[in-house]
C-alpha positions, 0 to 999 in steps of 0.5 A: 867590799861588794866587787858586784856593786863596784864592777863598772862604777864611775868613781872620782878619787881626790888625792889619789897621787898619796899613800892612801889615795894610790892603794885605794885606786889599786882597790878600785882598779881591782874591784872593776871600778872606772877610777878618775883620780885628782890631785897634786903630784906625788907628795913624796919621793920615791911614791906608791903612786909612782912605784905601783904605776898607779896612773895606768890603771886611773884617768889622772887628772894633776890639778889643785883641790882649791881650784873650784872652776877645774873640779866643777868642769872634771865632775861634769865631764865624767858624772861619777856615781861617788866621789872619795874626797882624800886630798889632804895636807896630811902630817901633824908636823908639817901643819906646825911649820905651814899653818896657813898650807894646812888650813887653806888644804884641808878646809878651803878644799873640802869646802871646793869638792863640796862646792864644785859637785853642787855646781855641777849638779852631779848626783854621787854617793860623797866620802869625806876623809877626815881624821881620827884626830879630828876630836877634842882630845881629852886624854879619855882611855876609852875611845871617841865616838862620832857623837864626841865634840871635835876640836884639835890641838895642833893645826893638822887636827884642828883643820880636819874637825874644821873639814867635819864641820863644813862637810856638816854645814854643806849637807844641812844647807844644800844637800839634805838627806831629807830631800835626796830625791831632789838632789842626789847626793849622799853625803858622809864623813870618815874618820879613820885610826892611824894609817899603816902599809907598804908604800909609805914614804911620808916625812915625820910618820912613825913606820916609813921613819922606821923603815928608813932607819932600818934600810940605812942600818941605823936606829931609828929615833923615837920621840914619844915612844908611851903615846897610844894611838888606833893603828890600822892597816890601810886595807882595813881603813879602806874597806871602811870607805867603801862598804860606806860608799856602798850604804850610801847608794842603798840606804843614803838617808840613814847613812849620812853622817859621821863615821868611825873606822878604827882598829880593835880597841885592843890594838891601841898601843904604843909606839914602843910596843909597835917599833920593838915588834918591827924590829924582832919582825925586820932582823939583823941590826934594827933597833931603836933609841928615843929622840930627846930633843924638842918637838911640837906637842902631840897627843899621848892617848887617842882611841876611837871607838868603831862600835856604829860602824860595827853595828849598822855597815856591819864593818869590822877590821879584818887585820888584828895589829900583828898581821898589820905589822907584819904585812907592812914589813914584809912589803918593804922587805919584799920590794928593797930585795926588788919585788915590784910594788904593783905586784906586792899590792895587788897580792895582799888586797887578794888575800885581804879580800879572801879574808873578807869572803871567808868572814862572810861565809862564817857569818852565814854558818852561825846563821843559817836560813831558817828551815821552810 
């Protein structure tokens, strides 16, 4: 990440009141970027945009992503130079209980963000989020990649291949890369691996269950414990939209598509290996058993391969999944003995950042400028 490119860039975030939304604005923030964010409330409580008082350091705007007339005005008033389109109904589970929510969300609202920047006639490097799970899942022990059919068994899934099928449909019918000195707007999707990082309070996801189990000094409940899945730190996942936002400020035509951002393929494992390392890395009395009651179907295996990313944005997870874990159980650890949660961010975006300036200096160790 570019903090040259970003000091002083004007950035709309929808979405920004989550998980991901509120660690990417602490990014930005970081960064030196002008972050306008849009959203719903708070999905959770307690949040990480409340507890990291995310709204001090962001023009927060509370407002429906479905609602074109109020995005169209909000982008007119504050031109960003990119637009990081996160707002989302966003669990698997939830997406079963409210299908209709689901769809309405995921696919009316990115048909509205798209719409709304067409409206406004604004001129923005554009990120489309989607999913890791947008993909026809075929069980394959080799990852996906950006050229695979999409598809989605359950509707969470299914509405985010949707979402990649309308930000395609907007770009070919309005904003061809083509013709980008007309229009101005540079337009990608991201499809990232399964989330992980301190902050995260989200009903009927893997880690913020097992933090809670763990809090309450009880075992947590596993209801698939043999399902693979990409697991990611969030910092990873972020750096992946922004170093694609970047590109596409520089070389737009190109860059406009479909995007992987996932773990090593080595770091796909399952939810067993990762709940007995959470609980040899939490102590005490952590511990877990397997939920044998009845649930909706999820996929078992899901990999995604990351190798276009790797070799055109020269992107790469800088997190192996042990650090992930371990970065994500000691922000919880930290923050239940009272450590501010603003704080805990800001010090793991520094060291990942470092981690980040080190790569890049070793990268120009093993190729050196050539001798003149």
């Amino acid at each position: 990440m570019n903090s040259v490119f970003w000091s002083g860039r004007k950035v709309l975030v929808t979405g920004h009141t989550g998980f991901k939304g509120s660690w990417l604005c602490l990014c930005l923030h970081q960064l030196g970027a002008k972050v306008v964010g849009y959203s719903l409330p708070p999905p959770t409580q307690p949040s990480l945009f409340e507890r990291a008082r995310v709204a001090s350091v962001v023009d927060s705007v509370i407002g429906d992503i479905r609602n074109v007339e109020k995005l169209t005005a909000l982008i007119r008033e504050h031109s960003p130079d990119v637009i990081l389109h996160l707002a989302a109904q966003s669990v698997v589970r939830s997406s079963y209980d409210d299908p209709i929510e689901t769809y309405s969300t995921n696919v009316v609202g990115t048909a509205s963000v798209l719409q709304a920047i067409r409206a406004a006639g604004a001129r923005s490097a554009v990120v489309s989020v989607t999913t890791d799970k947008c993909y026809k899942n075929r069980e394959w022990l080799w990852g996906y990649r950006e050229s695979d059919e999409l598809g989605g068994h359950d509707p969470y899934s299914n509405s985010k291949a949707c979402a990649e099928l309308v930000t395609q449909s907007f770009r070919d019918s309005f904003f061809p890369p083509t013709e980008l000195a007309r229009h101005g707007v540079a337009i990608a999707s991201a499809r990232a691996g399964n989330v992980i990082g301190g902050g995260d309070w989200t009903s009927h996801q893997l880690l913020p269950d097992v933090v809670r189990a763990f809090e309450a000094h009880q075992p947590v409940l596993i209801r698939q414990p043999r399902s693979v899945r990409p697991w990611q730190h969030v910092l990873d996942c972020l750096s992946g939209y922004l170093v694609l936002a970047e590109r596409l400020n520089v070389d737009s035509p190109e860059v406009c598509g479909a995007w992987n951002f996932g773990p090593e393929l080595d770091d796909a494992q399952p939810v067993a290996w990762l709940v007995e390392f959470l609980v040899r890395e939490w102590g005490g009395d952590a511990s877990w058993r397997i939920d044998g009651s009845a649930h909706p179907h999820e996929a078992g295996l899901l990999r995604l391969d990351s190798s276009k990313a790797g070799e055109i944005l020269g992107w790469r997870p800088r997190l192996r999944l042990s650090d992930a874990l371990a970065w994500t159980a000691e922000w919880y650890k930290s923050h239940a003995a009272g450590g501010d949660a603003r704080d805990l961010c800001r010090a793991q975006i520094d060291a990942y950042l470092a981690r980040g300036r080190s790569a890049a200096l070793e990268a120009r160790g093993r190729h050196p400028k050539p001798f003149v």
